[in-house]
mmJSON file of the N, C-alpha and C atoms, coordinates in Angstrom:
{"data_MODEL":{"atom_site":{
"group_PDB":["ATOM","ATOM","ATOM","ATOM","ATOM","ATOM","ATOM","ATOM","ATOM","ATOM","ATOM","ATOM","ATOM","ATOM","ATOM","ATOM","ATOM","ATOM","ATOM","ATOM","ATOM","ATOM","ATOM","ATOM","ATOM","ATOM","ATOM","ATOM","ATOM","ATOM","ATOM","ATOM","ATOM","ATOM","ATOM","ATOM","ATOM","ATOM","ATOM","ATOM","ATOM","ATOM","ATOM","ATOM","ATOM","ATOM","ATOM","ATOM","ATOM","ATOM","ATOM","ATOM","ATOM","ATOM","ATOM","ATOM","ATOM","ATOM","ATOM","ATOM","ATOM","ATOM","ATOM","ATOM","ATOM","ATOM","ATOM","ATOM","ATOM","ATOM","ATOM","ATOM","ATOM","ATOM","ATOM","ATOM","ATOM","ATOM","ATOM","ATOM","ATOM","ATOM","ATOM","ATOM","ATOM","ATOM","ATOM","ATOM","ATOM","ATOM","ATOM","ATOM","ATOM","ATOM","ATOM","ATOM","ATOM","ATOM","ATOM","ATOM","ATOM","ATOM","ATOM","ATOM","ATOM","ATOM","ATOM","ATOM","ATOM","ATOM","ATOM","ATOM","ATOM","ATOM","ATOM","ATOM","ATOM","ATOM","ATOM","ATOM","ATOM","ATOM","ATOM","ATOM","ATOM","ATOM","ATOM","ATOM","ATOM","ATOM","ATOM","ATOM","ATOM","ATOM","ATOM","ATOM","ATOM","ATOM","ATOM","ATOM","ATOM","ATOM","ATOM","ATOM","ATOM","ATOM","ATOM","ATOM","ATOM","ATOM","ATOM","ATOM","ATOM","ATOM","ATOM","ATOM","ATOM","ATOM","ATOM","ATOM","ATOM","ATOM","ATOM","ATOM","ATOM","ATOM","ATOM","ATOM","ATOM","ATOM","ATOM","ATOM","ATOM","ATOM","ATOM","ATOM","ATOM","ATOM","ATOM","ATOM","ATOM","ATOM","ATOM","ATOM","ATOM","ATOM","ATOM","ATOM","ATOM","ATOM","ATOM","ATOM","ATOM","ATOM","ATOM","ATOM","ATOM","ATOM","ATOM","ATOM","ATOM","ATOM","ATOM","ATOM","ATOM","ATOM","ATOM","ATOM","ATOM","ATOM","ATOM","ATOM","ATOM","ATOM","ATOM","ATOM"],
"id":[1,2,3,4,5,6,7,8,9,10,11,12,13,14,15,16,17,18,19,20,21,22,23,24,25,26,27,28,29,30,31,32,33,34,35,36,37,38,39,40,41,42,43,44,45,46,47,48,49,50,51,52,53,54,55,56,57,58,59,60,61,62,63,64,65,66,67,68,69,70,71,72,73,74,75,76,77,78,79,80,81,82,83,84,85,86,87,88,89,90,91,92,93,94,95,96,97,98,99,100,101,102,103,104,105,106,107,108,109,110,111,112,113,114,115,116,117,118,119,120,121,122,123,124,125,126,127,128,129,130,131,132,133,134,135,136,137,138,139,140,141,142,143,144,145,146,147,148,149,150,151,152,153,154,155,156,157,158,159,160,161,162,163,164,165,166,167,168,169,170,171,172,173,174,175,176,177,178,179,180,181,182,183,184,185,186,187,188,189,190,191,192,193,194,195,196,197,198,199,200,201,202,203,204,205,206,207,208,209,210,211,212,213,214,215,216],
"type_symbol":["N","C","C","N","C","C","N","C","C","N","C","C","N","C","C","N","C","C","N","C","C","N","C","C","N","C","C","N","C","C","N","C","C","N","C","C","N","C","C","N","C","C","N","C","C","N","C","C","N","C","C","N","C","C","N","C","C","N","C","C","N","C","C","N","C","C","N","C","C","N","C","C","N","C","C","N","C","C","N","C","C","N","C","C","N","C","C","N","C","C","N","C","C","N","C","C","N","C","C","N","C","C","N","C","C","N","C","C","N","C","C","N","C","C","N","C","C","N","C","C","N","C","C","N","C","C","N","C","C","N","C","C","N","C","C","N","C","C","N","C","C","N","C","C","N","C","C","N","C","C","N","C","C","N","C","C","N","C","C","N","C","C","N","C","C","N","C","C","N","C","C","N","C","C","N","C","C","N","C","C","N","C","C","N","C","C","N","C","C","N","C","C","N","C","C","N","C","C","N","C","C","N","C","C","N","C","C","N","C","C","N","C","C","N","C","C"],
"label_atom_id":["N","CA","C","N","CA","C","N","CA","C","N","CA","C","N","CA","C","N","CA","C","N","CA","C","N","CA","C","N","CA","C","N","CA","C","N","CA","C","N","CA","C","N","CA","C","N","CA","C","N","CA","C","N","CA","C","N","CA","C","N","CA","C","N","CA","C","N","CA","C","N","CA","C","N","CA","C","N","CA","C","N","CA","C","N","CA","C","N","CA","C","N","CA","C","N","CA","C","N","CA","C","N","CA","C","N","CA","C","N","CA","C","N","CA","C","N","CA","C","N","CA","C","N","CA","C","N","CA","C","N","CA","C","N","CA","C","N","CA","C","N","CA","C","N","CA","C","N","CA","C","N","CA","C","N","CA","C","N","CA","C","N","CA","C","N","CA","C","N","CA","C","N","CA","C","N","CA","C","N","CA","C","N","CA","C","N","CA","C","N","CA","C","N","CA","C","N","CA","C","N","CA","C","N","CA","C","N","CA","C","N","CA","C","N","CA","C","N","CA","C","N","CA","C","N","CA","C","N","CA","C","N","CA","C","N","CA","C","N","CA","C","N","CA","C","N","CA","C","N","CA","C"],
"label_alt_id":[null,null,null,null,null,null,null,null,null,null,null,null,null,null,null,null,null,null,null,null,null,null,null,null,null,null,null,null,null,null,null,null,null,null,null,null,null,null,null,null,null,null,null,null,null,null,null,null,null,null,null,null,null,null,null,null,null,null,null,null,null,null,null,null,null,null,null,null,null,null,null,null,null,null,null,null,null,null,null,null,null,null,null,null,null,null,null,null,null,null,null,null,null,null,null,null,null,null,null,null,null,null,null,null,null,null,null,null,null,null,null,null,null,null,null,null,null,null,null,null,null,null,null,null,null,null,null,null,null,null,null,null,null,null,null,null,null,null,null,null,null,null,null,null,null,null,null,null,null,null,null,null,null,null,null,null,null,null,null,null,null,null,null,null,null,null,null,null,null,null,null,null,null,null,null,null,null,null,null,null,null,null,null,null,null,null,null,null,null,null,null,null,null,null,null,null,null,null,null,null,null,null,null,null,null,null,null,null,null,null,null,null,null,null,null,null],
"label_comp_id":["UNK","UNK","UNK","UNK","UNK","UNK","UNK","UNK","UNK","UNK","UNK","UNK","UNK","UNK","UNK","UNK","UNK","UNK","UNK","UNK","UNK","UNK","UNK","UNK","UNK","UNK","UNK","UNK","UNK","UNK","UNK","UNK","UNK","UNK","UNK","UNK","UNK","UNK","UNK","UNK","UNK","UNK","UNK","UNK","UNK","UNK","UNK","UNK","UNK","UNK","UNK","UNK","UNK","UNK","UNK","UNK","UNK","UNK","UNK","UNK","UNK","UNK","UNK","UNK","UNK","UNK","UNK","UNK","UNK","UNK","UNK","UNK","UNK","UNK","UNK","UNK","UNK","UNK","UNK","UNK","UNK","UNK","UNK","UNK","UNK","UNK","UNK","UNK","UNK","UNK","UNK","UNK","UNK","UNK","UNK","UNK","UNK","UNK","UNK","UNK","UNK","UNK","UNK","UNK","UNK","UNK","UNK","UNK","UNK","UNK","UNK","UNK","UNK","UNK","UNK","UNK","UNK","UNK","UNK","UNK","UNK","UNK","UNK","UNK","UNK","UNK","UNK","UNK","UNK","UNK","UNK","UNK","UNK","UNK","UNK","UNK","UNK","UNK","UNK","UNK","UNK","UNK","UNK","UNK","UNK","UNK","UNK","UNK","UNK","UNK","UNK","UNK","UNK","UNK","UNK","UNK","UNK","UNK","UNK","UNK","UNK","UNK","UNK","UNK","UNK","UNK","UNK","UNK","UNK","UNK","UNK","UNK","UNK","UNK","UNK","UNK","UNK","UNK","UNK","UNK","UNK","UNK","UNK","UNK","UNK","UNK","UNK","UNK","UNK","UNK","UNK","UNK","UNK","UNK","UNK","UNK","UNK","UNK","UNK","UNK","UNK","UNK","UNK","UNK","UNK","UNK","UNK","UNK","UNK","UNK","UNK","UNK","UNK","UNK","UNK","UNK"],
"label_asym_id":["A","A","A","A","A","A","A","A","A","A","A","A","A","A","A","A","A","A","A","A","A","A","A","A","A","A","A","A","A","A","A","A","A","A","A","A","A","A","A","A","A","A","A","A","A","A","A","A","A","A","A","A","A","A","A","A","A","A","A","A","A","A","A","A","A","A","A","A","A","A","A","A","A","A","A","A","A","A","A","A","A","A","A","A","A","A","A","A","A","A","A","A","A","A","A","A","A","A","A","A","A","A","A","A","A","A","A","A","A","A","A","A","A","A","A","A","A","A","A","A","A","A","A","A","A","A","A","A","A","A","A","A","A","A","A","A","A","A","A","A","A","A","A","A","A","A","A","A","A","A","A","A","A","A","A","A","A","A","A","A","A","A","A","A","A","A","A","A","A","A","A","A","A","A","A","A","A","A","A","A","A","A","A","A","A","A","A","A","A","A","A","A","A","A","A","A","A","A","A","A","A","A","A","A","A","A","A","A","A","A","A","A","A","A","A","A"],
"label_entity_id":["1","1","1","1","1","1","1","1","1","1","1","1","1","1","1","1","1","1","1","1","1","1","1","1","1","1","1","1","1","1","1","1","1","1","1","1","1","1","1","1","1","1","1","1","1","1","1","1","1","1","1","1","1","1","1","1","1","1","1","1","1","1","1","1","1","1","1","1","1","1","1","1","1","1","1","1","1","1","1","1","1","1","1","1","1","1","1","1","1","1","1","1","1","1","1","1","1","1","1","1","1","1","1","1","1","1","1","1","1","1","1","1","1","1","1","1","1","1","1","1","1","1","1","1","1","1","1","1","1","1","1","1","1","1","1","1","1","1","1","1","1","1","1","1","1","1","1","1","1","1","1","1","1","1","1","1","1","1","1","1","1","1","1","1","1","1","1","1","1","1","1","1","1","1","1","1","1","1","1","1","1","1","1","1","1","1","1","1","1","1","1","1","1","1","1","1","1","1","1","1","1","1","1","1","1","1","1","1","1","1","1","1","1","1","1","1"],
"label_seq_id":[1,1,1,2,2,2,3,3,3,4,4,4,5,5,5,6,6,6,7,7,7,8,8,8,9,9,9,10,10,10,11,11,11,12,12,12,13,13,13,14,14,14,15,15,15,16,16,16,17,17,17,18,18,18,19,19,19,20,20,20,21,21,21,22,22,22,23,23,23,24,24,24,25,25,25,26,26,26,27,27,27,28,28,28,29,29,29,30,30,30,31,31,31,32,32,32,33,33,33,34,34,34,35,35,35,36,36,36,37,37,37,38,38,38,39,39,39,40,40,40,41,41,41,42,42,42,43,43,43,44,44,44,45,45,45,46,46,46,47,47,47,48,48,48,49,49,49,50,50,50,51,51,51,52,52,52,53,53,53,54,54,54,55,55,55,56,56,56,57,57,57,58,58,58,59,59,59,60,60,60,61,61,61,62,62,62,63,63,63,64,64,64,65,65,65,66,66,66,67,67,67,68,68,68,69,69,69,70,70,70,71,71,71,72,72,72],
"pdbx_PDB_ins_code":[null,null,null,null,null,null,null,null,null,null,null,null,null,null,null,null,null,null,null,null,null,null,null,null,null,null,null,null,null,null,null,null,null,null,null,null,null,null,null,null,null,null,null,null,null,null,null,null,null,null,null,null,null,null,null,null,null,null,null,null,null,null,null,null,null,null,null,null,null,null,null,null,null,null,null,null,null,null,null,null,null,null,null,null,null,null,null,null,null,null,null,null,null,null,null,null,null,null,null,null,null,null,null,null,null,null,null,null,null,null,null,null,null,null,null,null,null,null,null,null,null,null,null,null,null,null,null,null,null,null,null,null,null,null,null,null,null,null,null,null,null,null,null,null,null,null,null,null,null,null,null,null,null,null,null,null,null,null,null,null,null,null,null,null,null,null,null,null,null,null,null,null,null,null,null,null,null,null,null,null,null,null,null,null,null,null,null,null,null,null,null,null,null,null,null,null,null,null,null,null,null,null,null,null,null,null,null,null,null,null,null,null,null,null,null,null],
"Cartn_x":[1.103,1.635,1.079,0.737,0.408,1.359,1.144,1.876,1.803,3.021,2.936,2.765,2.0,1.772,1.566,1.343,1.032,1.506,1.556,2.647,3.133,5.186,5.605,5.058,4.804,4.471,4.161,5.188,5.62,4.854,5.206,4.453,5.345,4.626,5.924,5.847,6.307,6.037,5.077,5.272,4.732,3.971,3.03,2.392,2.082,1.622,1.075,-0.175,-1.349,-2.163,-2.686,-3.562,-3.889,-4.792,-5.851,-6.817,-6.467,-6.889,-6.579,-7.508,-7.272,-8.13,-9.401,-10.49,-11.339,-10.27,-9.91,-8.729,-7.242,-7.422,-6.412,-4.823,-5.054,-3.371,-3.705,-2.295,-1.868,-1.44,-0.962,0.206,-0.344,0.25,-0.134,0.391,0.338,1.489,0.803,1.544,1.221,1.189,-0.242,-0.079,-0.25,-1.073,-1.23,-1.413,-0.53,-0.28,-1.252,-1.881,-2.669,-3.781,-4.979,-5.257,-6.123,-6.432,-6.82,-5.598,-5.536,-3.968,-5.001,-4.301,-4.423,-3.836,-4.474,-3.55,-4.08,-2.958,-2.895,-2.933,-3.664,-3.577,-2.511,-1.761,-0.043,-0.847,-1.703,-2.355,-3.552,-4.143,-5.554,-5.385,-4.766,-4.476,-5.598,-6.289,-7.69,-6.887,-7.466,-7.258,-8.556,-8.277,-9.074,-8.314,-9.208,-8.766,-9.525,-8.353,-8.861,-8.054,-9.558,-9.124,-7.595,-7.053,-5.679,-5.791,-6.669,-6.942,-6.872,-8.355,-8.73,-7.771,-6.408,-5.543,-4.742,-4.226,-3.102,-3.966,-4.528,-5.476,-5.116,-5.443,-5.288,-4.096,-2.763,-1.924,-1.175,-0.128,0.476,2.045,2.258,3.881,4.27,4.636,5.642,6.746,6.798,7.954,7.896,8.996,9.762,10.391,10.317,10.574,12.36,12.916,13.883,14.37,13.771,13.433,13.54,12.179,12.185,13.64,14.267,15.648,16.415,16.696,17.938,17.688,16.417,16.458,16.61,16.165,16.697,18.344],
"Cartn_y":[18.641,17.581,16.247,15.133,14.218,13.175,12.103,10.494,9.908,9.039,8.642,7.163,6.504,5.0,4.547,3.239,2.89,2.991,2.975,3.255,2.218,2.643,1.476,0.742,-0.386,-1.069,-2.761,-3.217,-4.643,-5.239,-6.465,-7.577,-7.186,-7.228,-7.279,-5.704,-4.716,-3.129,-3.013,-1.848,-1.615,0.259,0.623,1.208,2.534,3.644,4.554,5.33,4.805,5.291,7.006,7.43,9.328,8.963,7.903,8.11,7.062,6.895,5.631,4.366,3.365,2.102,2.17,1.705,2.452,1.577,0.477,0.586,1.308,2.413,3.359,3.027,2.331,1.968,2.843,3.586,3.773,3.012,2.046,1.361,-0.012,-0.123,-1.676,-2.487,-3.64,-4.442,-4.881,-4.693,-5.435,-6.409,-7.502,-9.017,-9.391,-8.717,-9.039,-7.663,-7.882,-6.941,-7.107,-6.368,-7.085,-5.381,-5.443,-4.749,-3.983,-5.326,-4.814,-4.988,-4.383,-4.686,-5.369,-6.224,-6.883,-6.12,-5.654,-4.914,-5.955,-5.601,-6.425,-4.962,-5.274,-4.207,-4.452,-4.032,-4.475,-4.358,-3.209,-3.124,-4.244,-4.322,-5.558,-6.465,-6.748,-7.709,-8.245,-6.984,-7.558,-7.401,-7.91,-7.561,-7.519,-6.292,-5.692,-5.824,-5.577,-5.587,-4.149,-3.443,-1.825,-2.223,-1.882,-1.085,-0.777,-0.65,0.171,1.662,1.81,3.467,4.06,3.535,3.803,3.532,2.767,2.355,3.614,4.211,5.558,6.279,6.551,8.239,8.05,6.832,6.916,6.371,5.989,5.829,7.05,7.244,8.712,8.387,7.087,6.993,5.328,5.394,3.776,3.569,2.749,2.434,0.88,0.791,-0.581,-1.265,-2.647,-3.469,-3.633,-2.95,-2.478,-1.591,-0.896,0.496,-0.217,-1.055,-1.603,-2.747,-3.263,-4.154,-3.206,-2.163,-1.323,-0.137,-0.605,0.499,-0.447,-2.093,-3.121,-2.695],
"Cartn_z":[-12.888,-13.719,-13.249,-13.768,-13.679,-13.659,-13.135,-13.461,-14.554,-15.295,-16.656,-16.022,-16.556,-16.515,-14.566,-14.652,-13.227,-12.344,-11.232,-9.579,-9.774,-9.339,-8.96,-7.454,-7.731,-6.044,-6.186,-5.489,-5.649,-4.315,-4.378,-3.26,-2.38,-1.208,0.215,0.318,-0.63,-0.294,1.241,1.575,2.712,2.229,2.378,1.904,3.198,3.269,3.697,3.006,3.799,3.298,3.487,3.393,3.175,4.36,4.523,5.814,6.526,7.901,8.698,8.411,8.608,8.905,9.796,9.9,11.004,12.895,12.619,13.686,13.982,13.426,13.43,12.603,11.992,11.591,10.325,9.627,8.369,7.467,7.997,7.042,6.589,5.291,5.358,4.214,3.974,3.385,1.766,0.777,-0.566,-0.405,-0.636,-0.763,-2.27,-3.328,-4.658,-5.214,-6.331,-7.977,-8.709,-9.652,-10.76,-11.094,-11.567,-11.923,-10.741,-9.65,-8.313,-7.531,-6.28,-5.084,-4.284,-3.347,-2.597,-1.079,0.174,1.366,2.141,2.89,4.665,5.221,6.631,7.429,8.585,8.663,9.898,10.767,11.217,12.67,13.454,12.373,12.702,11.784,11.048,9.806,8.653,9.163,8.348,6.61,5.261,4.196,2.98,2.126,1.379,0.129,-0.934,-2.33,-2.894,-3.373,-4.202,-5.273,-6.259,-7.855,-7.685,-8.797,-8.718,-9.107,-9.247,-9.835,-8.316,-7.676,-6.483,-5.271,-5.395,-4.779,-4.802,-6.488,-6.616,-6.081,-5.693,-5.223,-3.571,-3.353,-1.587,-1.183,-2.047,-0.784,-0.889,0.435,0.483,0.158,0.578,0.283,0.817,-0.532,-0.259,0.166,1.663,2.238,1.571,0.781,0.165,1.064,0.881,1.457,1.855,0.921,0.993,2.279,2.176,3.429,4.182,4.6,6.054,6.48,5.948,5.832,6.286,5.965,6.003,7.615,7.73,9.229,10.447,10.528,11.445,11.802],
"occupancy":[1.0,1.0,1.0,1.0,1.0,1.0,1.0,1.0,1.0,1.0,1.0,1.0,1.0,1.0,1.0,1.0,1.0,1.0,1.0,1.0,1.0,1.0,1.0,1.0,1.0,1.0,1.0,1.0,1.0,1.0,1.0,1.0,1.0,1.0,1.0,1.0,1.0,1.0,1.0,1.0,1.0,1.0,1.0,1.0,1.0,1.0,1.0,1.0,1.0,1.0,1.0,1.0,1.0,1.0,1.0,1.0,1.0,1.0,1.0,1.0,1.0,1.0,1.0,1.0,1.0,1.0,1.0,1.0,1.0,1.0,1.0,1.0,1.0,1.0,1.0,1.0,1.0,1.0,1.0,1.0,1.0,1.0,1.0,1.0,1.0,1.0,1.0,1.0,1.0,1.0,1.0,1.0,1.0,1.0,1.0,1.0,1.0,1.0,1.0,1.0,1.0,1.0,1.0,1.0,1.0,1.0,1.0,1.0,1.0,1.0,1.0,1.0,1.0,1.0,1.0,1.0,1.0,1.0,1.0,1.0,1.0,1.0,1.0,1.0,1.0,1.0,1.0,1.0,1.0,1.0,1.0,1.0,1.0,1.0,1.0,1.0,1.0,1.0,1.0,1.0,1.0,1.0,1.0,1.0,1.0,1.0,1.0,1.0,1.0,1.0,1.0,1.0,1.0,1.0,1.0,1.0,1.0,1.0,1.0,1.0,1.0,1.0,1.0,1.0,1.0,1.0,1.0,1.0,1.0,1.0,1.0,1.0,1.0,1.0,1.0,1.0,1.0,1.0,1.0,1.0,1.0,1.0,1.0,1.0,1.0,1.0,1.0,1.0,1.0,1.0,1.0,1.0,1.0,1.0,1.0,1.0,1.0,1.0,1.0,1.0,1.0,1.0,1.0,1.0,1.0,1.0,1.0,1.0,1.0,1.0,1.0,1.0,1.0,1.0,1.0,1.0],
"B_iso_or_equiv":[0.0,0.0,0.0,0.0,0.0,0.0,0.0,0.0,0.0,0.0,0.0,0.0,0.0,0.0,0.0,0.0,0.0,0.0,0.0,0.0,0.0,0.0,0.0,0.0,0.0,0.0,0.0,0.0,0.0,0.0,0.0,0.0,0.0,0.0,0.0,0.0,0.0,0.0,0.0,0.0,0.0,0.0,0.0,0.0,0.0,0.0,0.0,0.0,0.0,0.0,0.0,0.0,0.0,0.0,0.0,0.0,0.0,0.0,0.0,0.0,0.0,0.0,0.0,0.0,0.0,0.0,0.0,0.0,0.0,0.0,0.0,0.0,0.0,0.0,0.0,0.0,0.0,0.0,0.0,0.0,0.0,0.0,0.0,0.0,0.0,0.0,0.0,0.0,0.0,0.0,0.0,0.0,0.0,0.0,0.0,0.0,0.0,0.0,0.0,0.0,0.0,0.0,0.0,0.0,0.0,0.0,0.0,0.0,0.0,0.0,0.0,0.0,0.0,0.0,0.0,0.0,0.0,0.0,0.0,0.0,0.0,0.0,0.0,0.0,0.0,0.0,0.0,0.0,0.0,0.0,0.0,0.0,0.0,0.0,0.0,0.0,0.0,0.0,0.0,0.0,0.0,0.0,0.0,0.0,0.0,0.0,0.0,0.0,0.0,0.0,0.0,0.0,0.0,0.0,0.0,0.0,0.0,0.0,0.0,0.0,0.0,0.0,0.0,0.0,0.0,0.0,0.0,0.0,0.0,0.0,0.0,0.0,0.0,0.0,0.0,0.0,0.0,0.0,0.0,0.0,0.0,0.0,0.0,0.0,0.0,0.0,0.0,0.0,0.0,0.0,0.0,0.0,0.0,0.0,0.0,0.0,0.0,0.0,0.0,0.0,0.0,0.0,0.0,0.0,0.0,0.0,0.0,0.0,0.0,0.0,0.0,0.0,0.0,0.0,0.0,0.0],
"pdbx_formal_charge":[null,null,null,null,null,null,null,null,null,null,null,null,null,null,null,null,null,null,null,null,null,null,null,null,null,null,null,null,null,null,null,null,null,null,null,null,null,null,null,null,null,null,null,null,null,null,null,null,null,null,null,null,null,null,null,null,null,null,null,null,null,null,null,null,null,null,null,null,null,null,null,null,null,null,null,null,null,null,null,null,null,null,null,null,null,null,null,null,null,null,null,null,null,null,null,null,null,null,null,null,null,null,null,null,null,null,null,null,null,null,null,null,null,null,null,null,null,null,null,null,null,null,null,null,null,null,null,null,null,null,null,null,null,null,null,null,null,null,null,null,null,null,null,null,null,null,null,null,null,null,null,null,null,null,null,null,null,null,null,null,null,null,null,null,null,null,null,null,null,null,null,null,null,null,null,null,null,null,null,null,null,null,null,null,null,null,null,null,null,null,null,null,null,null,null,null,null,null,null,null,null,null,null,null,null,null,null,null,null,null,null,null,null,null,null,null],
"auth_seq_id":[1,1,1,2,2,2,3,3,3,4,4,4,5,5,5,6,6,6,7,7,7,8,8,8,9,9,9,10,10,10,11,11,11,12,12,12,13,13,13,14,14,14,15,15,15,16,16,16,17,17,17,18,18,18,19,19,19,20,20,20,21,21,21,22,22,22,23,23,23,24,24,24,25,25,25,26,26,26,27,27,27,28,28,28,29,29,29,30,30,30,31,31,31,32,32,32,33,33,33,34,34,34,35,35,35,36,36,36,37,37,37,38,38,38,39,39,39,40,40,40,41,41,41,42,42,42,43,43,43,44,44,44,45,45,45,46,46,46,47,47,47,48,48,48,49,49,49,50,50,50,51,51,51,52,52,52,53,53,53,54,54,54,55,55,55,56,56,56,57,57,57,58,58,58,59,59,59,60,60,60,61,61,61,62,62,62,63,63,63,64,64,64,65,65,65,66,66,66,67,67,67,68,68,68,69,69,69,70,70,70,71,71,71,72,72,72],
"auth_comp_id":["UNK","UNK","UNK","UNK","UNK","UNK","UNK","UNK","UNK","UNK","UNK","UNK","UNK","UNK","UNK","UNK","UNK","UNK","UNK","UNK","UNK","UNK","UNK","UNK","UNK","UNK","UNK","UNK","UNK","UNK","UNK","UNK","UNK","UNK","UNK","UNK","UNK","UNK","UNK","UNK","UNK","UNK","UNK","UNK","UNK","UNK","UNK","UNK","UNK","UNK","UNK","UNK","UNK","UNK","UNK","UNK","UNK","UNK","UNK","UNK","UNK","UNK","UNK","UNK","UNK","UNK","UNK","UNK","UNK","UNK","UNK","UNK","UNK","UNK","UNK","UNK","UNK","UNK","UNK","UNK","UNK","UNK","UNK","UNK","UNK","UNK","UNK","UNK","UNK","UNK","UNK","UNK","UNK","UNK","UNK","UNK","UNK","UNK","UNK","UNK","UNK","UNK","UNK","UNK","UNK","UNK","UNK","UNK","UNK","UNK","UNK","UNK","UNK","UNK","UNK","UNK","UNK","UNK","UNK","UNK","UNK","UNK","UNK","UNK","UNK","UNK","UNK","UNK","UNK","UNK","UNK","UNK","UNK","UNK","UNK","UNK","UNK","UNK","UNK","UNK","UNK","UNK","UNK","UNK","UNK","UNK","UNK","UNK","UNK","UNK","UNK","UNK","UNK","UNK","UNK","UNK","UNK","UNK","UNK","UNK","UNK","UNK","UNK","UNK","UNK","UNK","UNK","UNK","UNK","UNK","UNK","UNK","UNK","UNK","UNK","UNK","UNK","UNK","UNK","UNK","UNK","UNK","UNK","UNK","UNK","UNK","UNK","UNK","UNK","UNK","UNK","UNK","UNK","UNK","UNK","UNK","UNK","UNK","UNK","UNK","UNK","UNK","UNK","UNK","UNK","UNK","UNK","UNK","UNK","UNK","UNK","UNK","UNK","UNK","UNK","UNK"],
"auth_asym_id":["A","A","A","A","A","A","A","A","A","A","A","A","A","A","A","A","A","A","A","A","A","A","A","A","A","A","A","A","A","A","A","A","A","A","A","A","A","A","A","A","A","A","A","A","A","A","A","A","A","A","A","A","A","A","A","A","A","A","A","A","A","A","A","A","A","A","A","A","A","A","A","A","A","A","A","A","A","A","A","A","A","A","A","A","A","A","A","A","A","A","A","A","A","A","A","A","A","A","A","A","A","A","A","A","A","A","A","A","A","A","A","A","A","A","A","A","A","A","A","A","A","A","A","A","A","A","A","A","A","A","A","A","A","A","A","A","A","A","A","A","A","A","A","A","A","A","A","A","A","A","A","A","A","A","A","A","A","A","A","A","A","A","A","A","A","A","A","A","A","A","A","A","A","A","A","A","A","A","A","A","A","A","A","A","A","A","A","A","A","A","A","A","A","A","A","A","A","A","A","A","A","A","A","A","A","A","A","A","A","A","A","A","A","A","A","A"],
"auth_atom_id":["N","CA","C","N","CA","C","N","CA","C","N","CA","C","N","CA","C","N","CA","C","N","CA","C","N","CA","C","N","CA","C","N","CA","C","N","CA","C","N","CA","C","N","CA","C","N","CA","C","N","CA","C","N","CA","C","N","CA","C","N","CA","C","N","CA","C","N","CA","C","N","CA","C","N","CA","C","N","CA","C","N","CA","C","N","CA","C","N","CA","C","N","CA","C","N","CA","C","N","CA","C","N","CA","C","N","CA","C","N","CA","C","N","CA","C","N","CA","C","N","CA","C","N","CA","C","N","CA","C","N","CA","C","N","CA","C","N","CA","C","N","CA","C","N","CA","C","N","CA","C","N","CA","C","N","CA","C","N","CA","C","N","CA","C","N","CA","C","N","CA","C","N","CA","C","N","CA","C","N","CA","C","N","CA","C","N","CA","C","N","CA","C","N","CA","C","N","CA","C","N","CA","C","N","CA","C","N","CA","C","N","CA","C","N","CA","C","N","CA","C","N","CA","C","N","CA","C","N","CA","C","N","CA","C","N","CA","C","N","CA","C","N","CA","C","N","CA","C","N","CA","C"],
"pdbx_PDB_model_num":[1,1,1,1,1,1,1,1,1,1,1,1,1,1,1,1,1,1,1,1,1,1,1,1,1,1,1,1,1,1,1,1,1,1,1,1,1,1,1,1,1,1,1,1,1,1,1,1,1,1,1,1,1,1,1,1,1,1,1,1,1,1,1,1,1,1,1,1,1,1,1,1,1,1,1,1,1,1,1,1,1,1,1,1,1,1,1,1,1,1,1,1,1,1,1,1,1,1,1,1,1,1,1,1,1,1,1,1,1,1,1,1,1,1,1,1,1,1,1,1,1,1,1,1,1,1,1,1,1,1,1,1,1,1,1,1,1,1,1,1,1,1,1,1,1,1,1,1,1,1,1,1,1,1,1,1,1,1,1,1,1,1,1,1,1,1,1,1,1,1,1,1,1,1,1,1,1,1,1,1,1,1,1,1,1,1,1,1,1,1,1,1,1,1,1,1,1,1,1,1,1,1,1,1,1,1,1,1,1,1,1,1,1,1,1,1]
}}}
């Protein structure tokens, strides 16, 4: 089965990607929405911009900003 319409994923979201960073981090932060995303890398803070197509294929799971509030 497939996905109907675009991933939910807001600014601030915190993301899990499928491969690592070549500095080893997974994770990394929504800075811009739009037809490309905008990532921060939490580990080296470097930031990249992916397609959004090419964005749904590689992340593995969104931890919401929400999430991270409620485990402090």
């Amino acid at each position: 089965m497939s996905r109907r319409g675009p991933l939910e994923v807001h600014v601030g979201d915190r993301v899990r990607m499928r491969k690592p960073h070549p500095c080893g981090g997974y994770e990394w932060e929504v800075t811009r929405i739009g037809a490309d995303i905008r990532l921060r890398c939490l580990t080296c803070g470097r930031r990249v911009m992916l397609p959004r197509s090419k964005f749904e294929k590689r992340v593995k799971a969104i931890l919401t900003a929400e999430d991270d509030e409620s485990a402090r």
